[in-house]
py3Dmol code that shows the C-alpha trace and the ligand (Angstrom):
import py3Dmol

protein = """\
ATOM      1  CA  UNK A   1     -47.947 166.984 256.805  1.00  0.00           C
ATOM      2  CA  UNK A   2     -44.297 167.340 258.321  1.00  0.00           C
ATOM      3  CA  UNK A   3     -42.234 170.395 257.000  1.00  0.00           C
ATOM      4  CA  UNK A   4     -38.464 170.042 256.687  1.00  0.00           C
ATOM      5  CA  UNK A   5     -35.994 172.664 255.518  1.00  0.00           C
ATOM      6  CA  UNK A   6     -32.623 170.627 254.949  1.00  0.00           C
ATOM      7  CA  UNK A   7     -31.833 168.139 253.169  1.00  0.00           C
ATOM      8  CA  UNK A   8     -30.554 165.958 255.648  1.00  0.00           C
ATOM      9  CA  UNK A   9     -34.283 166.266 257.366  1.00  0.00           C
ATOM     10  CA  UNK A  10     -35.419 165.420 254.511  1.00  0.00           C
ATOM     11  CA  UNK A  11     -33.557 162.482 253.373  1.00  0.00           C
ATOM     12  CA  UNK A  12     -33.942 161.332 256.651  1.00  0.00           C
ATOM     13  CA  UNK A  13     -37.863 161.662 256.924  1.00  0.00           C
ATOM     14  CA  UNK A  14     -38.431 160.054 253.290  1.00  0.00           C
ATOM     15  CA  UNK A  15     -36.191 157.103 255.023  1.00  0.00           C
ATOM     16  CA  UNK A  16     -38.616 156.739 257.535  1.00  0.00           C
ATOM     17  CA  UNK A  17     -41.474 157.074 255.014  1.00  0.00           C
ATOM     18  CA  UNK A  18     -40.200 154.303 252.810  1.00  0.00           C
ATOM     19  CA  UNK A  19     -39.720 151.717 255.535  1.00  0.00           C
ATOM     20  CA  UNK A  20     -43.508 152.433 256.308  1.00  0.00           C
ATOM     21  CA  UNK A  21     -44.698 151.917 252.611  1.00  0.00           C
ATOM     22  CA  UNK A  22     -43.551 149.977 249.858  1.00  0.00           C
ATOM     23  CA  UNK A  23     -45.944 152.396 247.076  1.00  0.00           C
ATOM     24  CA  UNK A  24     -44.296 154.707 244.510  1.00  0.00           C
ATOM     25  CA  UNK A  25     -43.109 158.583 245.612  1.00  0.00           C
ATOM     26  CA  UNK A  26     -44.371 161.338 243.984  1.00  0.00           C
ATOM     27  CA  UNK A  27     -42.918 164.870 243.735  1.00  0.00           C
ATOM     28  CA  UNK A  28     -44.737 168.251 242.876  1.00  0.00           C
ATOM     29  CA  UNK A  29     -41.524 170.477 242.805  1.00  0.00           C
ATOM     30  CA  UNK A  30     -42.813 173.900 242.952  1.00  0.00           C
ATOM     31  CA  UNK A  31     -41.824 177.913 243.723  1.00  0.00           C
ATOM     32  CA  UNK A  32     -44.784 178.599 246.034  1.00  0.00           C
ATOM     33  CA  UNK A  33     -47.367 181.028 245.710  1.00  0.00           C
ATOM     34  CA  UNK A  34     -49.877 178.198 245.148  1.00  0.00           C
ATOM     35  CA  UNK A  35     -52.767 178.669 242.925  1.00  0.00           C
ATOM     36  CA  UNK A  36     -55.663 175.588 241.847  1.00  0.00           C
ATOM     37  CA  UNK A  37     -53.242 174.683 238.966  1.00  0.00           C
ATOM     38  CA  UNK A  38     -50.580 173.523 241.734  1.00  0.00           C
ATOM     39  CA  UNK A  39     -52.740 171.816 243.487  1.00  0.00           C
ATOM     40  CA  UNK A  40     -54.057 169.656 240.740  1.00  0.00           C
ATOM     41  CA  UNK A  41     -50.420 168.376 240.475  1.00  0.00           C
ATOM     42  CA  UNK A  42     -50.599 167.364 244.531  1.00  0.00           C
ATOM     43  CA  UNK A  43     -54.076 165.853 244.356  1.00  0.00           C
ATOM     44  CA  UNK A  44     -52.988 163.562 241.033  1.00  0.00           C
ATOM     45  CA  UNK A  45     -50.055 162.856 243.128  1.00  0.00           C
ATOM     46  CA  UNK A  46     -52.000 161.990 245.917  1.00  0.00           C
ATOM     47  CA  UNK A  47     -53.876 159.754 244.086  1.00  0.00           C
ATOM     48  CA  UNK A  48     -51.603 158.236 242.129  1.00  0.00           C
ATOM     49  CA  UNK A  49     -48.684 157.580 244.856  1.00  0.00           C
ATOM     50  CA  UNK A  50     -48.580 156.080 248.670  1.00  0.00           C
ATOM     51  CA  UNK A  51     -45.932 159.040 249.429  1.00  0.00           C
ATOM     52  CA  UNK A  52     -46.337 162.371 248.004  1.00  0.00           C
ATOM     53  CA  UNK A  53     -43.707 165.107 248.597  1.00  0.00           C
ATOM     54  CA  UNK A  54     -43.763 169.103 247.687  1.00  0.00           C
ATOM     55  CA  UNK A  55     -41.093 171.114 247.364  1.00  0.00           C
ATOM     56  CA  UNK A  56     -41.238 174.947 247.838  1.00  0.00           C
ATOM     57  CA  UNK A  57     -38.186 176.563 246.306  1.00  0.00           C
ATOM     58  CA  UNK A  58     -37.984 180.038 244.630  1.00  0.00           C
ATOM     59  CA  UNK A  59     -34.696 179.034 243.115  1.00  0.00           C
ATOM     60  CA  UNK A  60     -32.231 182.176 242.194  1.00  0.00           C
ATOM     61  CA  UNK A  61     -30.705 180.046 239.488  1.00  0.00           C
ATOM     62  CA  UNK A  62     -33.472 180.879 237.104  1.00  0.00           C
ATOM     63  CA  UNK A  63     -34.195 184.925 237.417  1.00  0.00           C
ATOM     64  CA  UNK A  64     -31.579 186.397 235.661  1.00  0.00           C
ATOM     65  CA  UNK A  65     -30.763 189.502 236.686  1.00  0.00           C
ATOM     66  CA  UNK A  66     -33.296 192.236 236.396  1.00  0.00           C
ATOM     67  CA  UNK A  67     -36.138 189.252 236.462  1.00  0.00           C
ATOM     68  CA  UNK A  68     -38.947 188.837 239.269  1.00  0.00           C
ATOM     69  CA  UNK A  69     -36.740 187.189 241.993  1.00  0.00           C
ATOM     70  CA  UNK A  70     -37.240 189.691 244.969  1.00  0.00           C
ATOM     71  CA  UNK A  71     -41.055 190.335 244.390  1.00  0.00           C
ATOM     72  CA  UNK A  72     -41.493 187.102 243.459  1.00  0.00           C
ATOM     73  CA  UNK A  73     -44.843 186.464 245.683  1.00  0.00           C
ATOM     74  CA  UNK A  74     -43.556 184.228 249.161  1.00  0.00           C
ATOM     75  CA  UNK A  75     -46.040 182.990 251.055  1.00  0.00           C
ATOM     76  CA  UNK A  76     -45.351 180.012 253.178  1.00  0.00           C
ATOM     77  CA  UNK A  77     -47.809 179.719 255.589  1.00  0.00           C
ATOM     78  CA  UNK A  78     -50.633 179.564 253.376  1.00  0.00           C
ATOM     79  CA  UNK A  79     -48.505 177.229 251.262  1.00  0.00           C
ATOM     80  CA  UNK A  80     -48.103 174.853 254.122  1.00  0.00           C
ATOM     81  CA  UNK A  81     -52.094 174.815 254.365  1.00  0.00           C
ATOM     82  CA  UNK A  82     -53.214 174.215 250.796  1.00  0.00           C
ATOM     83  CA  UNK A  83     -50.580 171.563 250.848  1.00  0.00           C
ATOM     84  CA  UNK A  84     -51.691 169.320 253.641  1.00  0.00           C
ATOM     85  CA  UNK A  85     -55.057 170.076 252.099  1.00  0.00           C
ATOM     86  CA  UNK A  86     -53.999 168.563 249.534  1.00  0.00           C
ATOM     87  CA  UNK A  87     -52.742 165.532 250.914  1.00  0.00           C
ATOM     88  CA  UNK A  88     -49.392 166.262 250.985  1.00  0.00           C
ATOM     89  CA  UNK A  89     -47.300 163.813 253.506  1.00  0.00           C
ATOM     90  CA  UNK A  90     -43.619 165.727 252.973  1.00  0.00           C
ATOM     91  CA  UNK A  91     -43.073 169.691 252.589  1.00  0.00           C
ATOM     92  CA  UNK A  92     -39.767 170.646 251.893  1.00  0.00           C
ATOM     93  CA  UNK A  93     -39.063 174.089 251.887  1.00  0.00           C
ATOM     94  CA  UNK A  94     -34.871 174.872 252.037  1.00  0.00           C
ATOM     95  CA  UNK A  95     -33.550 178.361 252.506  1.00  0.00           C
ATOM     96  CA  UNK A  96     -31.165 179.806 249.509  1.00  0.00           C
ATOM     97  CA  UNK A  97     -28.229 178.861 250.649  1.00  0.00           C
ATOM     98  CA  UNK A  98     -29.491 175.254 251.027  1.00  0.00           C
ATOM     99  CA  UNK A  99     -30.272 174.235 247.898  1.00  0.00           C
ATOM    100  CA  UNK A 100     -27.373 176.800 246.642  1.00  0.00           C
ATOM    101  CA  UNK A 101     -24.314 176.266 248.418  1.00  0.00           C
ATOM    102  CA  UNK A 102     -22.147 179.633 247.704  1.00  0.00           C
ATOM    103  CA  UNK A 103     -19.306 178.703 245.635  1.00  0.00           C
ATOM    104  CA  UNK A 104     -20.780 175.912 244.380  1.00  0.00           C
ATOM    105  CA  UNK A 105     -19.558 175.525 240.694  1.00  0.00           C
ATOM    106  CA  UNK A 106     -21.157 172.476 239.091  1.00  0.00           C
ATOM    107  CA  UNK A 107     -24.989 173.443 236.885  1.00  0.00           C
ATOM    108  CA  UNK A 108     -26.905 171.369 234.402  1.00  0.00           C
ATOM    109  CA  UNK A 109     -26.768 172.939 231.021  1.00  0.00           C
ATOM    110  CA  UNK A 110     -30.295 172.135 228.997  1.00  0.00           C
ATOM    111  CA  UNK A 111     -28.122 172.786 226.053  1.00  0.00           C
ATOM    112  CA  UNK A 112     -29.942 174.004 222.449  1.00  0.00           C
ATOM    113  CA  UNK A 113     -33.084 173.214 224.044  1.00  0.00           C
ATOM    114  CA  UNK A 114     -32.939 175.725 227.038  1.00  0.00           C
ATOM    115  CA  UNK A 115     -32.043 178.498 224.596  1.00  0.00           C
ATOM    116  CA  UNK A 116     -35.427 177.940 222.626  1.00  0.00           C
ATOM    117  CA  UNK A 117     -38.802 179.937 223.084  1.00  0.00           C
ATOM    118  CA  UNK A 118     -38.925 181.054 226.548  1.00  0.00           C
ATOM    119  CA  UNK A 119     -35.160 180.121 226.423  1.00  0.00           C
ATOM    120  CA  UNK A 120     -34.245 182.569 223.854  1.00  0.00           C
ATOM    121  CA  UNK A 121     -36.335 185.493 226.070  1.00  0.00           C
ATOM    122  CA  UNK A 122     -34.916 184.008 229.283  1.00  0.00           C
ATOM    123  CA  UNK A 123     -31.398 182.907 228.683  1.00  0.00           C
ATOM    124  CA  UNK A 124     -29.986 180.816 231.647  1.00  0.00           C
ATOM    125  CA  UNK A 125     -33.281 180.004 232.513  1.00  0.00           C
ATOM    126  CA  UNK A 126     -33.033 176.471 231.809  1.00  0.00           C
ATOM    127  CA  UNK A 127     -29.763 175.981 233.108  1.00  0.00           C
ATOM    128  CA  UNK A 128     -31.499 177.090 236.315  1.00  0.00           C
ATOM    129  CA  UNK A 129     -34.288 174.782 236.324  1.00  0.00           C
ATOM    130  CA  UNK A 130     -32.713 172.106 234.710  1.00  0.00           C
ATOM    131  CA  UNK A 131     -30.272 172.162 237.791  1.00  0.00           C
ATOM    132  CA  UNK A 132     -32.523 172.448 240.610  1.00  0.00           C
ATOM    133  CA  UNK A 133     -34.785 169.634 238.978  1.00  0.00           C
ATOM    134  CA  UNK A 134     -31.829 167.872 239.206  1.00  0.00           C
ATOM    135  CA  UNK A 135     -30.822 168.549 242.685  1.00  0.00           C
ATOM    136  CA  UNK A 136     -34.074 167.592 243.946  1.00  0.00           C
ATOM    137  CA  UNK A 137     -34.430 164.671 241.932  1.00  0.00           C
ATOM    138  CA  UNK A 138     -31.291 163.630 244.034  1.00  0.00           C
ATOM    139  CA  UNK A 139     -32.442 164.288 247.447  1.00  0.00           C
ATOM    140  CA  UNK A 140     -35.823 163.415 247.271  1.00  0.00           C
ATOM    141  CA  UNK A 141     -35.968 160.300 244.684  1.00  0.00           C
ATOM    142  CA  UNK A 142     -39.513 160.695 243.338  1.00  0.00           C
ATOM    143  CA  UNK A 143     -40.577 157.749 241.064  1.00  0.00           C
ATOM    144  CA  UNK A 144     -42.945 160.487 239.521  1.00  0.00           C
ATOM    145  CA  UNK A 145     -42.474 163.953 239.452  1.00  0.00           C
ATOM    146  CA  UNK A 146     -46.007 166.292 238.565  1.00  0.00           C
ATOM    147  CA  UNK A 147     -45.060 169.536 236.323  1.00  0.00           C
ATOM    148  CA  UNK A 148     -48.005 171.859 234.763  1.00  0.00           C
ATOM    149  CA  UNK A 149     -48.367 171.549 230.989  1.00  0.00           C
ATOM    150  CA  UNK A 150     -48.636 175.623 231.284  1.00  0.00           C
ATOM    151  CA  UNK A 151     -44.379 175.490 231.355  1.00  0.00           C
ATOM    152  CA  UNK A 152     -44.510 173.564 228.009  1.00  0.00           C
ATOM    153  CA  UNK A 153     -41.053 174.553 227.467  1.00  0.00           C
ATOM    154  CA  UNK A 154     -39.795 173.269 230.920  1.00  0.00           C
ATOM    155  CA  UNK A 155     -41.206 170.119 230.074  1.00  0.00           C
ATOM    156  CA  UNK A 156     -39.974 169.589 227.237  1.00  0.00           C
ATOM    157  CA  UNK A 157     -36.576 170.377 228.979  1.00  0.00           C
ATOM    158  CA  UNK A 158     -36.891 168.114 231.841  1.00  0.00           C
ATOM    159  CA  UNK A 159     -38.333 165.203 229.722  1.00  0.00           C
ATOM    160  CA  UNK A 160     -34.624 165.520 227.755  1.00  0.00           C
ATOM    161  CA  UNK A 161     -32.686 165.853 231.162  1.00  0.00           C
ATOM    162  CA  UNK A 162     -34.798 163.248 232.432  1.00  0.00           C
ATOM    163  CA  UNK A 163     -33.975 160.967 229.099  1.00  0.00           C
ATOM    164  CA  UNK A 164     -30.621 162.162 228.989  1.00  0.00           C
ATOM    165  CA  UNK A 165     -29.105 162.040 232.549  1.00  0.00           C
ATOM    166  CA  UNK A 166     -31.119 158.340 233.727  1.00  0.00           C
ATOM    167  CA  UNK A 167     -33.227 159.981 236.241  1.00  0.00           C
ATOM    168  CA  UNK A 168     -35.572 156.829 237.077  1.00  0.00           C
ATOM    169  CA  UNK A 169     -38.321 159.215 237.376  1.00  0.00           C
ATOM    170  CA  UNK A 170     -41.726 159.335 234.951  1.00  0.00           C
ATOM    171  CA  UNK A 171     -42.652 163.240 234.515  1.00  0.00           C
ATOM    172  CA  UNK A 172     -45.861 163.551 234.555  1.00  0.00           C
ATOM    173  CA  UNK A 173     -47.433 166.706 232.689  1.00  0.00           C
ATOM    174  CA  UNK A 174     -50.911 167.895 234.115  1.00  0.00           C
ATOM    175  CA  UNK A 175     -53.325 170.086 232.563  1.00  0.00           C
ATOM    176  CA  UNK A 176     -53.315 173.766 232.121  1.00  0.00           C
ATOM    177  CA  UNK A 177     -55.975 175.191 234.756  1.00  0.00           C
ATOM    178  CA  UNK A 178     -57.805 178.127 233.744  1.00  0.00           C
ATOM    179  CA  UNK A 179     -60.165 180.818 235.566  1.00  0.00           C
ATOM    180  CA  UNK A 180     -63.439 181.403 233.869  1.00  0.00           C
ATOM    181  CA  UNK A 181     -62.649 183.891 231.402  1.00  0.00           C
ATOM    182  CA  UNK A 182     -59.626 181.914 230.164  1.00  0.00           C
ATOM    183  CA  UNK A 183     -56.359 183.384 231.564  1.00  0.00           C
ATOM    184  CA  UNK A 184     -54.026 180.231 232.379  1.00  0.00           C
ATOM    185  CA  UNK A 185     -53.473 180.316 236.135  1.00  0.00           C
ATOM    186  CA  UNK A 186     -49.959 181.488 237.107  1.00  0.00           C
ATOM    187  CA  UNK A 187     -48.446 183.059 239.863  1.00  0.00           C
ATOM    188  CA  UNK A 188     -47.325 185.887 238.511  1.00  0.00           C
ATOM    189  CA  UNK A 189     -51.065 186.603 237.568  1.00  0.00           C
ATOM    190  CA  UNK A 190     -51.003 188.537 241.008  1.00  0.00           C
ATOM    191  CA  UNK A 191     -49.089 191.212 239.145  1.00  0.00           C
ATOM    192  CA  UNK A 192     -51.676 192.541 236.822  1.00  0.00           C
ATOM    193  CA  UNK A 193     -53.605 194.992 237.344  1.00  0.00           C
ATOM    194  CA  UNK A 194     -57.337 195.245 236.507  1.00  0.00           C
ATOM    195  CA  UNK A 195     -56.509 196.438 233.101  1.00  0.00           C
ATOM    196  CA  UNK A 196     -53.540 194.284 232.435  1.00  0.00           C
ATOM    197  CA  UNK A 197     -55.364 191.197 233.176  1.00  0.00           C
ATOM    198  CA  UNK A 198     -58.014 192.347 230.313  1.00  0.00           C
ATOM    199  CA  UNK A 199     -55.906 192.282 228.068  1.00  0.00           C
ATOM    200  CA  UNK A 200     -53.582 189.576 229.422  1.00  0.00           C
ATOM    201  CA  UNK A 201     -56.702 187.652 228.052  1.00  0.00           C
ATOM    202  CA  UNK A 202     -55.354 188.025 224.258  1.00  0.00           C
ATOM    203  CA  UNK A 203     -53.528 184.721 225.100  1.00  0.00           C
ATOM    204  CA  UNK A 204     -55.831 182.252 225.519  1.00  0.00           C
ATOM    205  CA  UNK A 205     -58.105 184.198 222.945  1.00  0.00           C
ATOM    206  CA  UNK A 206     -55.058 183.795 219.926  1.00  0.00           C
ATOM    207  CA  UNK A 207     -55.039 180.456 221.138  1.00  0.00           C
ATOM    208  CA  UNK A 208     -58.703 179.584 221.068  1.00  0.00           C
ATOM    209  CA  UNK A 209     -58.929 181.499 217.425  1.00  0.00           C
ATOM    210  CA  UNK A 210     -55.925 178.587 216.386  1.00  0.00           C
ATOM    211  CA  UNK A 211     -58.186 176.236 217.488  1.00  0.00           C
ATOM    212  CA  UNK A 212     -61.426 177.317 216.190  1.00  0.00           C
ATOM    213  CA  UNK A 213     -59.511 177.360 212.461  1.00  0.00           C
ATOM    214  CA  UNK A 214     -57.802 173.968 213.009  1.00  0.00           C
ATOM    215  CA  UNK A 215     -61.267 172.180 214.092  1.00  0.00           C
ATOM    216  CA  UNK A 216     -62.377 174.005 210.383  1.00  0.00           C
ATOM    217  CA  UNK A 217     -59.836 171.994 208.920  1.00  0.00           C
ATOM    218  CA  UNK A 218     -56.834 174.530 208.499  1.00  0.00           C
ATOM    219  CA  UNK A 219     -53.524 172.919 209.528  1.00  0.00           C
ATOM    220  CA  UNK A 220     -51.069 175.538 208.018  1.00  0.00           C
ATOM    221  CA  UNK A 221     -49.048 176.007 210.781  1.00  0.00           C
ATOM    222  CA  UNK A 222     -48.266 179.699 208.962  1.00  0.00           C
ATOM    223  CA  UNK A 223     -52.017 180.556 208.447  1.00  0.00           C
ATOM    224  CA  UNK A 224     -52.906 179.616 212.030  1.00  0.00           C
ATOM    225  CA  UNK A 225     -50.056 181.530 213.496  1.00  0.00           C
ATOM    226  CA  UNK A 226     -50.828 184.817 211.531  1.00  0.00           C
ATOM    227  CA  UNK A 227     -54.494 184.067 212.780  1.00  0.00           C
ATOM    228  CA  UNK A 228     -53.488 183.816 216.388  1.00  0.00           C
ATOM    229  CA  UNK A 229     -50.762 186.699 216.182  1.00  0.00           C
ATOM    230  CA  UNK A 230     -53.632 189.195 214.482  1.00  0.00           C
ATOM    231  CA  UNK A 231     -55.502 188.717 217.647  1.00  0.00           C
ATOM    232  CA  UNK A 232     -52.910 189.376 219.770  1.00  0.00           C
ATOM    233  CA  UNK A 233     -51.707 192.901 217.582  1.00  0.00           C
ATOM    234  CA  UNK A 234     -55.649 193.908 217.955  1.00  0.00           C
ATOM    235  CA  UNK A 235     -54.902 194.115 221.277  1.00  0.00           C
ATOM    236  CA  UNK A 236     -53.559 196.973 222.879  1.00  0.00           C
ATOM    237  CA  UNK A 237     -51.874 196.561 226.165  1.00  0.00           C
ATOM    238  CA  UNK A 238     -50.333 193.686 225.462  1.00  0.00           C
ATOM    239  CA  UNK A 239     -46.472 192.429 223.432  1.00  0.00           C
ATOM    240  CA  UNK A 240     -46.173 189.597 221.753  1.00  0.00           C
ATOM    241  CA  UNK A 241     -42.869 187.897 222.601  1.00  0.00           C
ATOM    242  CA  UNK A 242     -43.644 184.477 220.276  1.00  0.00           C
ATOM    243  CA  UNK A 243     -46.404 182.005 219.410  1.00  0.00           C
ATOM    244  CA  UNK A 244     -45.141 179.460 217.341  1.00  0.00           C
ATOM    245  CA  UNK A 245     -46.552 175.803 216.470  1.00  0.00           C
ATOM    246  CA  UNK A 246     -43.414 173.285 217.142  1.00  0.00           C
ATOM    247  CA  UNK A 247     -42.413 170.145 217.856  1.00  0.00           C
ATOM    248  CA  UNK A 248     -43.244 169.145 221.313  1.00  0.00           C
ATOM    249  CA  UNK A 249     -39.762 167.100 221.586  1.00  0.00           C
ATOM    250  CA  UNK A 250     -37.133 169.425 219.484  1.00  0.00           C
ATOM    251  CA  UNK A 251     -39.171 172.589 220.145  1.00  0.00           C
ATOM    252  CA  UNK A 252     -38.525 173.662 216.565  1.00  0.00           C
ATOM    253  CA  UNK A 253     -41.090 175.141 214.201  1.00  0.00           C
ATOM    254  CA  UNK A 254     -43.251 172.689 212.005  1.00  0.00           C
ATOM    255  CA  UNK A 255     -45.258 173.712 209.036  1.00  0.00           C
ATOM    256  CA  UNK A 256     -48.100 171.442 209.076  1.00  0.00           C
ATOM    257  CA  UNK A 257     -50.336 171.127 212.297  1.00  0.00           C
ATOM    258  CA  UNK A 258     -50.651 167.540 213.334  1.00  0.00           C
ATOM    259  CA  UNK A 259     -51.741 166.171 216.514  1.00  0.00           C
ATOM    260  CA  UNK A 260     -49.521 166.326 219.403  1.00  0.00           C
ATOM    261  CA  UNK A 261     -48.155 169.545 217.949  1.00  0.00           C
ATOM    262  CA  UNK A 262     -47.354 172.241 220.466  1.00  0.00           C
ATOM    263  CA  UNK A 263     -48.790 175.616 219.941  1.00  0.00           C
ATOM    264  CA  UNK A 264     -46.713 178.461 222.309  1.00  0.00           C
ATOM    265  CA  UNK A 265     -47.456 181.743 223.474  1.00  0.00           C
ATOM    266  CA  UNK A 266     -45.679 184.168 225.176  1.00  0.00           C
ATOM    267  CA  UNK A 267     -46.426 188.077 225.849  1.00  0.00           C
ATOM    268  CA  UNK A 268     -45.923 190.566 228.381  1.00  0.00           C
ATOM    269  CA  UNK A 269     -48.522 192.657 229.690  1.00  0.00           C
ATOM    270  CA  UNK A 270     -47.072 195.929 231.153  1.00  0.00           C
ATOM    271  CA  UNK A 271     -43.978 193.992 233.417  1.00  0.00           C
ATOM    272  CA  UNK A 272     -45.365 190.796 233.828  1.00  0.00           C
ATOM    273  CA  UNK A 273     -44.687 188.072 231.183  1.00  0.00           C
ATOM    274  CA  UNK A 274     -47.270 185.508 230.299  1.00  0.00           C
ATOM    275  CA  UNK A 275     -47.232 182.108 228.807  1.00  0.00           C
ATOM    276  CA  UNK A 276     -49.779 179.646 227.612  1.00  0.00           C
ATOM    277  CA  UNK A 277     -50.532 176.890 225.056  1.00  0.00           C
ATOM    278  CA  UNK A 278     -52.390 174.070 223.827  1.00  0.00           C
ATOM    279  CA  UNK A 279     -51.385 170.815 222.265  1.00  0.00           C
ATOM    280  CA  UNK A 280     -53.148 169.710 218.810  1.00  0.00           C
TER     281      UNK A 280
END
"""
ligand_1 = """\
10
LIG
O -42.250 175.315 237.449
C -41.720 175.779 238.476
O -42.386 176.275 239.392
C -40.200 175.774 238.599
O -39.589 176.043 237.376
C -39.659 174.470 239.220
C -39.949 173.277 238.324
C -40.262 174.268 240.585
C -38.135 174.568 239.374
O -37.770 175.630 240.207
"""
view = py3Dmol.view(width=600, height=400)
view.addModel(protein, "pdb")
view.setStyle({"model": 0}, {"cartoon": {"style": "trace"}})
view.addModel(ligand_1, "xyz")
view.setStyle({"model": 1}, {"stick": {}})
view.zoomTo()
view.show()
């Protein structure tokens, strides 16, 4: 696996790549800190591409102020390993002011979309990934790009920007990967504590409760939310930001659970904020 930090090295060693293979290039843009759910985005790439190329990015543009960005966990070296693992061929890993030239005045705005759901808690969120998605949609010009179905909300952002800006790129969501007990892998799991990641488990169990009722044949998108937000209340430890059943597109609340609808959680446990979610 080669590693490049600019963009010129890395425009220059997808160049090279191309001219070797004629096959489609696949992207897994991600902010390090890998965990198994990562790396089933590089291993579908690898399957499904000739070239597949990671980026490593903890981009300032979406941590407002106050948010995670300093702690955020960094660790490149083991990065680089569970990559090439992973049968990555390109690593591109750009310093700050790379990606974010200072001055630089031009963003992506994911409009009424970004400011739903985790938009709402995270404003300017959106705007942040929605322009860094962008930017290295430019430099490296996937065909595919590989995004967890855990960020629901981000896809449903970068499927618009996607639509709406004629990126020639297919997003491809991958499934949510879980540890045993149910608790949606993320990096920020690292933050909790022993405790906090007890109850940090009231997530996938609201969620599993939804889906226990909707198998029994209850597709009140009101009844099923009160049922998942009761298990989340007899909880303590844990705050309940939203969990909603939407529309997977508009991201706006439906009242009747049909297939394909999205059903979102988000809560914080202690500092760290936690999201997860199934599709009906
Ligand atoms: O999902 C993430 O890790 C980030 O939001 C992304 C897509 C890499 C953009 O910084």
């Amino acid at each position: 696996m080669q590693l490049v930090t600019t963009i010129a090295e890395a425009r220059a060693a997808l160049h090279t790549a191309r001219a070797q293979s004629s096959g489609s290039l696949g992207l897994v843009p991600t902010m390090g800190a890998l965990h198994a759910g990562h790396l089933s985005l590089a291993r579908r790439a690898r399957v499904e591409c000739s070239i597949v190329a990671a980026s490593l990015f903890v981009n300032p543009l979406q941590f407002a102020p106050g948010e995670d960005f300093d702690r955020y966990p960094r660790q490149l070296d083991a990065d680089r390993t569970l990559f090439a693992e992973a049968g990555v061929d390109l690593l591109f890993a750009p310093a700050a002011a790379e990606m974010t030239p200072p001055g630089a005045t031009t963003f992506v705005d994911a409009g009424e979309l970004g400011s739903r759901l985790d938009g709402a808690a995270r404003p300017g969120h959106f705007r942040g990934v929605a322009t860094v998605v962008s930017k290295l949609f430019h430099i490296i010009q996937p065909g595919r790009a590989y995004f967890g179905q855990k960020d629901a909300v981000q896809i449903a952002v970068l499927r618009r920007l996607v639509s709406d800006l004629n990126f020639p790129v297919e997003l491809v969501a991958c499934p949510i990967v879980r540890d045993p007990d149910g608790l949606a892998l993320s990096s920020r799991n690292a933050y909790l504590s022993a405790a906090e990641r007890t109850h940090a488990l009231a997530l996938s169990r609201a969620l599993t409760t939804m889906q226990t009722r909707l198998a029994a044949g209850e597709t009140r998108a009101a009844a099923l939310v009160a049922a998942g937000r009761a298990v989340v209340h007899a909880q303590p430890g844990i705050a309940l930001e939203y969990l909603e059943a939407v529309d997977p597109a508009s991201l706006l609340p439906v009242e009747t659970v049909t297939p394909g609808t999205l059903v979102a959680i988000a809560a914080r446990v202690g500092h760290t904020r936690l999201i997860d979610n199934f599709v009906a």
